[in-house]
N, CA, C and O atoms as CSV, one atom per row, in Angstrom:
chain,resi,resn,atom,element,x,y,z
A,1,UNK,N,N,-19.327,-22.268,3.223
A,1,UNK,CA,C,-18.475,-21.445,4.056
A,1,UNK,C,C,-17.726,-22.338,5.034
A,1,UNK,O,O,-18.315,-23.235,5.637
A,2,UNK,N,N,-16.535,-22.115,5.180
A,2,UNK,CA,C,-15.878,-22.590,6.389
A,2,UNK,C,C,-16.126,-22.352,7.415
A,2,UNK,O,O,-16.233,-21.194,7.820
A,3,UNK,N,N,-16.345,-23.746,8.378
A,3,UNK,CA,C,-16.603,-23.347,9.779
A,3,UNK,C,C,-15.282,-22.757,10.393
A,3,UNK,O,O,-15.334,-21.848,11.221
A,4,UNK,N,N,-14.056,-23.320,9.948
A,4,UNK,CA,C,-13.310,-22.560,10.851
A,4,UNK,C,C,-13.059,-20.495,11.014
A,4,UNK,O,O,-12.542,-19.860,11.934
A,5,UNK,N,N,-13.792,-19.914,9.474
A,5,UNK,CA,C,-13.656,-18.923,10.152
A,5,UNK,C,C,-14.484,-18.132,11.080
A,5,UNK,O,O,-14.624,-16.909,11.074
A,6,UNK,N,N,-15.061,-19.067,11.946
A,6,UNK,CA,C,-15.990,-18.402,13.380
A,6,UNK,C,C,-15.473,-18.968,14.710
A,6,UNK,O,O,-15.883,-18.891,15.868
A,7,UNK,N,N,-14.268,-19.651,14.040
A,7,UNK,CA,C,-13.060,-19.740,15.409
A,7,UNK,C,C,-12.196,-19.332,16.193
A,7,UNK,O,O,-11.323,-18.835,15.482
A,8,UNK,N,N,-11.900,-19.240,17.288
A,8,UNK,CA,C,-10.821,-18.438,17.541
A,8,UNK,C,C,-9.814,-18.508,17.432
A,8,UNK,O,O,-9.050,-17.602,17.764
A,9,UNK,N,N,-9.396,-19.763,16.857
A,9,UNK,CA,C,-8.524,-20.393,16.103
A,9,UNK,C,C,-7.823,-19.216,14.809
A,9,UNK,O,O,-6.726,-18.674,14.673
A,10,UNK,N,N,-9.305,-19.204,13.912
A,10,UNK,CA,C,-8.815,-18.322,12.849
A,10,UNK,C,C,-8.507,-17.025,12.816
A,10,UNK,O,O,-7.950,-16.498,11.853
A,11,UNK,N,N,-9.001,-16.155,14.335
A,11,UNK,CA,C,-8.852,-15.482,14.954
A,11,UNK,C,C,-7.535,-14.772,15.080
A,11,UNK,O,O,-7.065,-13.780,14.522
A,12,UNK,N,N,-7.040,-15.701,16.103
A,12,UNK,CA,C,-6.043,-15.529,16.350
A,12,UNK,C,C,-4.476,-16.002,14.989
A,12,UNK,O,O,-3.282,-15.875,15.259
A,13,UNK,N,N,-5.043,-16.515,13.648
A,13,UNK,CA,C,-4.029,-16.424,12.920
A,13,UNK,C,C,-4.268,-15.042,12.058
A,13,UNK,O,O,-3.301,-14.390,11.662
A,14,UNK,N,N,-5.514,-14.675,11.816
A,14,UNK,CA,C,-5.331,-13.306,11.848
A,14,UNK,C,C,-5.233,-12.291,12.400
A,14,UNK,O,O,-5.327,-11.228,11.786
A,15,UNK,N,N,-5.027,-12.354,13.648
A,15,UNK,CA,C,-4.104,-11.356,14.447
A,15,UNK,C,C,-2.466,-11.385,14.080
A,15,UNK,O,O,-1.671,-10.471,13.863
A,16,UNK,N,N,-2.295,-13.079,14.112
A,16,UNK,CA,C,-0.647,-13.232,13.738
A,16,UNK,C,C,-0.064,-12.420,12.250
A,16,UNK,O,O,0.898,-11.659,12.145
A,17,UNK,N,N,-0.813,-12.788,11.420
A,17,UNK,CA,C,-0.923,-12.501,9.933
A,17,UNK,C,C,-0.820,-11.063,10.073
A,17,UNK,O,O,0.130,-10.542,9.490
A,18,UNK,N,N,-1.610,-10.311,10.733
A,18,UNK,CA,C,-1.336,-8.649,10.405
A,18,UNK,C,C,-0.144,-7.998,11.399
A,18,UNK,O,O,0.559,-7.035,11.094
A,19,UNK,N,N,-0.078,-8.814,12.765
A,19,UNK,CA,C,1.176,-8.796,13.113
A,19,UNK,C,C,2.311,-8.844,12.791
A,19,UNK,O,O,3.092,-7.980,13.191
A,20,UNK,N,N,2.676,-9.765,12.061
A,20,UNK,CA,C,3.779,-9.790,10.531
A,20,UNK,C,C,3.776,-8.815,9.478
A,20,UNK,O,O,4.900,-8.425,9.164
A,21,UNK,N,N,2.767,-8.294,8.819
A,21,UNK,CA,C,2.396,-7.601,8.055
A,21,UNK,C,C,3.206,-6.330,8.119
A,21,UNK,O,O,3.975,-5.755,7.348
A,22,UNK,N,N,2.647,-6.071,9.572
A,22,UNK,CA,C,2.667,-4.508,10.295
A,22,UNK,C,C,4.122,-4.534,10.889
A,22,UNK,O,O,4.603,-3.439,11.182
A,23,UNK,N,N,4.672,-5.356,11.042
A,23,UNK,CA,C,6.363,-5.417,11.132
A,23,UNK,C,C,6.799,-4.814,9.746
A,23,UNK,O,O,7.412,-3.748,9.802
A,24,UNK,N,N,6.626,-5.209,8.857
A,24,UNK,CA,C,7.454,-5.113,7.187
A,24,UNK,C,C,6.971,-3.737,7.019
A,24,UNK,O,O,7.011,-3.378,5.842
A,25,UNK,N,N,6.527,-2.864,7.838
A,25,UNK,CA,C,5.632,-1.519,6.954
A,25,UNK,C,C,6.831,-0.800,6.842
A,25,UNK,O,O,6.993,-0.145,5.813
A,26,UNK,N,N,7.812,-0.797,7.814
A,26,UNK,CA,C,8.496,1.000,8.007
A,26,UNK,C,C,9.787,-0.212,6.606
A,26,UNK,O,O,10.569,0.413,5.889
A,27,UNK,N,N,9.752,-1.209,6.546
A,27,UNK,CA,C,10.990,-1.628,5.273
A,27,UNK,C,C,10.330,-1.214,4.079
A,27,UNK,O,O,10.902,-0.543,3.221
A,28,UNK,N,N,8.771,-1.710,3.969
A,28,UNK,CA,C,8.431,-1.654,2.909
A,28,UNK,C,C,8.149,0.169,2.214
A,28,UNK,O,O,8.193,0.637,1.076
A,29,UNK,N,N,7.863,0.761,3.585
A,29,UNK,CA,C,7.757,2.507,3.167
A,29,UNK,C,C,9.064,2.940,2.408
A,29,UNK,O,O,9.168,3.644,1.403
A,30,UNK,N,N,10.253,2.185,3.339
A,30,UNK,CA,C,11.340,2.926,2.399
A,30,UNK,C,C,11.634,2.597,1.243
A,30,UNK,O,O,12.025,3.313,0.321
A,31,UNK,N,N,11.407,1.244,1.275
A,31,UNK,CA,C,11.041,0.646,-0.175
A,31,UNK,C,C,11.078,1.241,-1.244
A,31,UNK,O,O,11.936,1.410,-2.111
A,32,UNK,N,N,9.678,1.656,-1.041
A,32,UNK,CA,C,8.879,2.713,-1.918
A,32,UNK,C,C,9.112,4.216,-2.065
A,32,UNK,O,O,8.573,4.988,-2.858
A,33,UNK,N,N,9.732,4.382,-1.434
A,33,UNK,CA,C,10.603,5.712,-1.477
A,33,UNK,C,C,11.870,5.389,-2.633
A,33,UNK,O,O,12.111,5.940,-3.707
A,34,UNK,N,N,12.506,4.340,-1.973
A,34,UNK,CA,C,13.545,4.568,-3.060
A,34,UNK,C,C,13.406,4.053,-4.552
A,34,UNK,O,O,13.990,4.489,-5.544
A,35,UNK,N,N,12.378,2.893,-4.459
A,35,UNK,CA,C,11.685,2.598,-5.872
A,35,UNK,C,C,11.227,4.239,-6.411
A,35,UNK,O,O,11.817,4.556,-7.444
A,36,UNK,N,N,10.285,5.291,-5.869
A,36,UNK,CA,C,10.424,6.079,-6.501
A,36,UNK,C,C,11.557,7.225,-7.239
A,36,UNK,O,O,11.592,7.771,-8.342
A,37,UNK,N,N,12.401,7.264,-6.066
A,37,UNK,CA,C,13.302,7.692,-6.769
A,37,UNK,C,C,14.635,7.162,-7.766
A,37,UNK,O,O,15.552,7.781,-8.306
A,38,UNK,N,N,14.359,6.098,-7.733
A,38,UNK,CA,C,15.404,4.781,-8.752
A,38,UNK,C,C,14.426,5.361,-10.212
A,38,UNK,O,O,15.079,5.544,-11.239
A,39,UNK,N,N,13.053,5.602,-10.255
A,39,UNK,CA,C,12.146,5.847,-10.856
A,39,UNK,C,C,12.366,7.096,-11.686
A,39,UNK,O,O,12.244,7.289,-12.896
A,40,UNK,N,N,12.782,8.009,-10.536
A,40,UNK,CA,C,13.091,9.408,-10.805
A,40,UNK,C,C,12.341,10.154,-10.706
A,40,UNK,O,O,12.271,11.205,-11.343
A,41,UNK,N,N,11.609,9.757,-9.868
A,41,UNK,CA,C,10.579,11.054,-8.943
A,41,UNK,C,C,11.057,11.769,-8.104
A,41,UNK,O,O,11.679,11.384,-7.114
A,42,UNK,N,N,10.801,12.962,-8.431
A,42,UNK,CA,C,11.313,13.655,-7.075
A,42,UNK,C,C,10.674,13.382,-6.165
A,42,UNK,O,O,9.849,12.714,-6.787
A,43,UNK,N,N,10.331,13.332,-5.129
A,43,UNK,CA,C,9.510,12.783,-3.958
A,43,UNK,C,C,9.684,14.330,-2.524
A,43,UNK,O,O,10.667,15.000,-2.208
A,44,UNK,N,N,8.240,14.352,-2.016
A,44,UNK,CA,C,9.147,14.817,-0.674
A,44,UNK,C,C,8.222,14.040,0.279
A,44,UNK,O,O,7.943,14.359,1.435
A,45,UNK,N,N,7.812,13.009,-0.378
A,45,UNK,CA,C,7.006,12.175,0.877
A,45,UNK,C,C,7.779,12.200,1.826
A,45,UNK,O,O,8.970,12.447,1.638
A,46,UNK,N,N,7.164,11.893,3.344
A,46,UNK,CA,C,7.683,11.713,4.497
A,46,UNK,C,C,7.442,10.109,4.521
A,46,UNK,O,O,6.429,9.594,4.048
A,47,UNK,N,N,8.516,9.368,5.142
A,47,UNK,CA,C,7.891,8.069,5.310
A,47,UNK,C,C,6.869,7.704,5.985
A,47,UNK,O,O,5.977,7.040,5.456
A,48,UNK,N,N,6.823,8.155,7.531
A,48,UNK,CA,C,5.380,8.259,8.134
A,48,UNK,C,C,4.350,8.261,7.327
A,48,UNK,O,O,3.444,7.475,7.602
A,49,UNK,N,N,4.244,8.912,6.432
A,49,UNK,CA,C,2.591,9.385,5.304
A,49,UNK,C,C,2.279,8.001,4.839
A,49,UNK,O,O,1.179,7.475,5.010
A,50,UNK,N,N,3.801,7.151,3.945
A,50,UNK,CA,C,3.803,6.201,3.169
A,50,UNK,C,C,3.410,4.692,4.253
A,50,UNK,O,O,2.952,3.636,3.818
A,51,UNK,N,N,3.706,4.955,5.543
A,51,UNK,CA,C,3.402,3.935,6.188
A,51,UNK,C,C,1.937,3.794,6.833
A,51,UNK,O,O,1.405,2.698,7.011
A,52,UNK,N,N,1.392,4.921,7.137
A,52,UNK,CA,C,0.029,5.137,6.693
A,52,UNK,C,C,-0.736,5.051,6.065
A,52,UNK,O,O,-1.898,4.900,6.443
A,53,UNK,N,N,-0.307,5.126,4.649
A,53,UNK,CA,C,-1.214,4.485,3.541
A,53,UNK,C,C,-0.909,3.067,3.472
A,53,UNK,O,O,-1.883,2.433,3.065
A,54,UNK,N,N,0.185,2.293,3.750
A,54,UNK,CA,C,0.870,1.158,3.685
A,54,UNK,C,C,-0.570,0.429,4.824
A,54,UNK,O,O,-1.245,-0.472,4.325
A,55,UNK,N,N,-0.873,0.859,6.141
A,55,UNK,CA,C,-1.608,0.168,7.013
A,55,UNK,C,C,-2.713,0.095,6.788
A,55,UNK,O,O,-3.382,-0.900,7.067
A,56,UNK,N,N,-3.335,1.520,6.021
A,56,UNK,CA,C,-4.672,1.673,5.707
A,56,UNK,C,C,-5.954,0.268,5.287
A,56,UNK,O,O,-5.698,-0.288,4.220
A,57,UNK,N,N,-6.496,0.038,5.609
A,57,UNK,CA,C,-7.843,-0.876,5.136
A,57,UNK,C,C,-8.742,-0.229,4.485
A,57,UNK,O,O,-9.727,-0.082,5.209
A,58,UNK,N,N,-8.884,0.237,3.451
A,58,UNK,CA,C,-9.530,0.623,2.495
A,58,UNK,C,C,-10.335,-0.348,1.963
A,58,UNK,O,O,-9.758,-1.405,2.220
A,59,UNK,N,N,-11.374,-0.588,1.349
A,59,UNK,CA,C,-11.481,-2.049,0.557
A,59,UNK,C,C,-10.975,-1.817,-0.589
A,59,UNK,O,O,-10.659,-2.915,-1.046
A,60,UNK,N,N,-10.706,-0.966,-1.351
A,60,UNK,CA,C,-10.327,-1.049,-2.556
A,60,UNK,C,C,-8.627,-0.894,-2.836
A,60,UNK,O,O,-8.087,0.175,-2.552
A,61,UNK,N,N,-8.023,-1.748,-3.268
A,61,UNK,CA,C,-6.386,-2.016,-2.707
A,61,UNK,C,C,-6.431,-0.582,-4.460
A,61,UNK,O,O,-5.499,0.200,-4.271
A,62,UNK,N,N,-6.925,-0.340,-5.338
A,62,UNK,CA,C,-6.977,0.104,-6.489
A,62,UNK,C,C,-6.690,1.946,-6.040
A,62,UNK,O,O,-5.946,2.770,-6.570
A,63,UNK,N,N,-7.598,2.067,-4.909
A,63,UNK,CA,C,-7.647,3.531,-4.574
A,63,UNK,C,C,-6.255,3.802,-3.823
A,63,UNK,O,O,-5.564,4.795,-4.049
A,64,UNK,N,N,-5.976,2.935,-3.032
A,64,UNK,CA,C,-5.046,3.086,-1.981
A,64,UNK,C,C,-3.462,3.031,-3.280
A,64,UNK,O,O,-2.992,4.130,-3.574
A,65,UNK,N,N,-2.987,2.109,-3.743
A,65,UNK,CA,C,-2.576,1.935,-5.055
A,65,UNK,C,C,-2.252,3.654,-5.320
A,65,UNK,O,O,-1.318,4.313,-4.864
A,66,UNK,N,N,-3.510,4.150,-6.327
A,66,UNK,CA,C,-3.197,5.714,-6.632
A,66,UNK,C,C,-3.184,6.736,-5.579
A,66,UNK,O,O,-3.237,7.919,-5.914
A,67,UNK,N,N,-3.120,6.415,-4.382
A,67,UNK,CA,C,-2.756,7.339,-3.081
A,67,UNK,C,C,-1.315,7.769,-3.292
A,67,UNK,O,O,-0.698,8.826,-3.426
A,68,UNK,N,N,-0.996,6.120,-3.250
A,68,UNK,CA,C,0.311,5.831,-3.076
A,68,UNK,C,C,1.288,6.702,-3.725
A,68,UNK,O,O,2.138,7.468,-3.271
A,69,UNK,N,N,0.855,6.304,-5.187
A,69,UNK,CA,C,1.594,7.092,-5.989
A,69,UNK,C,C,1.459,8.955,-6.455
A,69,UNK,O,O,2.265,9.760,-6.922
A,70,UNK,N,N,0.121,9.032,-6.067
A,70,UNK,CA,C,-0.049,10.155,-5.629
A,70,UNK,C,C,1.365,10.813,-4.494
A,70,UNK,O,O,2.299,11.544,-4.823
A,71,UNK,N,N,1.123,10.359,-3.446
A,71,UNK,CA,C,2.221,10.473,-2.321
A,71,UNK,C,C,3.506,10.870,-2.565
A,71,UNK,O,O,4.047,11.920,-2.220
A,72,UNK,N,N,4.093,9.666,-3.381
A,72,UNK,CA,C,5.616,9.745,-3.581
A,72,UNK,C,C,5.288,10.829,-5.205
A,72,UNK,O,O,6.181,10.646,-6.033
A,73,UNK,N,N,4.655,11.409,-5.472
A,73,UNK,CA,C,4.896,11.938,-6.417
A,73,UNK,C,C,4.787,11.907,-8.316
A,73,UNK,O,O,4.679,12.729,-9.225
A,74,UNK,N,N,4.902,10.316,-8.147
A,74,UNK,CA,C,4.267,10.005,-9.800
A,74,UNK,C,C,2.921,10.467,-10.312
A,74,UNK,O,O,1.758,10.468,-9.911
A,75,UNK,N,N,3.953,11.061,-11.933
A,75,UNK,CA,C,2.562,12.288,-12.344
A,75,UNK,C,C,1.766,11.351,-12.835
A,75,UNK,O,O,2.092,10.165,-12.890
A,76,UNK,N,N,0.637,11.822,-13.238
A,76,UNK,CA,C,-0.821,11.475,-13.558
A,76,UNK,C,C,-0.407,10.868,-14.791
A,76,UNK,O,O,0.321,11.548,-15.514
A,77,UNK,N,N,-0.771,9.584,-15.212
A,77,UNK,CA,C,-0.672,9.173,-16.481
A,77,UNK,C,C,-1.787,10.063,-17.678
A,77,UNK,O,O,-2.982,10.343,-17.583
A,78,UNK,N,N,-0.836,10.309,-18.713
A,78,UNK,CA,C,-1.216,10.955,-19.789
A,78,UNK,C,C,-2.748,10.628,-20.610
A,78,UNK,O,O,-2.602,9.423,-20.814
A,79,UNK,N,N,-3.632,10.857,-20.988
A,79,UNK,CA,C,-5.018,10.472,-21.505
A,79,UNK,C,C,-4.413,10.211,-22.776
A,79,UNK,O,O,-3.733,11.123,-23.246
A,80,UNK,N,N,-4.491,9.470,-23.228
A,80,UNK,CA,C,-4.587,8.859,-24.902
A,80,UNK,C,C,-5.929,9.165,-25.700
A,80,UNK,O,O,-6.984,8.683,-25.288
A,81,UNK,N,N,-5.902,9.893,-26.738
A,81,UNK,CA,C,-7.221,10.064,-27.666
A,81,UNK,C,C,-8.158,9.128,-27.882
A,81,UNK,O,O,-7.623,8.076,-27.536
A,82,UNK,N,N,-8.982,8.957,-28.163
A,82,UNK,CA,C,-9.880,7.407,-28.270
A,82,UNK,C,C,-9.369,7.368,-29.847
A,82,UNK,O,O,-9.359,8.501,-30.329
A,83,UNK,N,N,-8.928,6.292,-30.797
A,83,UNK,CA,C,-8.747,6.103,-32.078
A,83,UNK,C,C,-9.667,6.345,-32.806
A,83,UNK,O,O,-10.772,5.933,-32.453
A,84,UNK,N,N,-9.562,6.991,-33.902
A,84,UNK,CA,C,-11.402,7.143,-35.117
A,84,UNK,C,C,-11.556,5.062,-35.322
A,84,UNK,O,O,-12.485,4.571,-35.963
């Protein structure tokens, strides 16, 4: 394990790091708004919602992921039969 991450050193670059992060949210919400509708989703997400899930710490980036798209509206991918 690295000693430096029990520094305040590393500390404080992850404060910087999510500081940056958390700047790009309200670009990256609209982002994703208009990726969905370039997509052709109808959408009636609010951006607020999308920047909320955008900040969220979940551990699983997989759940947050199908929030997402939950959110803006993309339907449920189709089940495929299992092959004989």
């Amino acid at each position: 394990m690295s000693l430096w991450v029990t520094t305040p050193e590393f500390e404080e670059a992850i404060r910087h790091k999510r500081a940056e992060l958390d700047a790009e949210v309200p670009a990256d919400a609209e982002g994703a708004l208009v990726w969905a509708s370039a997509a052709g989703v109808q959408t009636a997400a609010q951006q607020s919602r999308i920047e909320e899930l955008l900040r969220a710490r979940e551990t699983f980036v997989e759940e947050l992921f199908d929030a997402l798209l939950d959110e803006l509206g993309f339907p449920e991918a189709a089940q495929s039969s299992p092959q004989p």
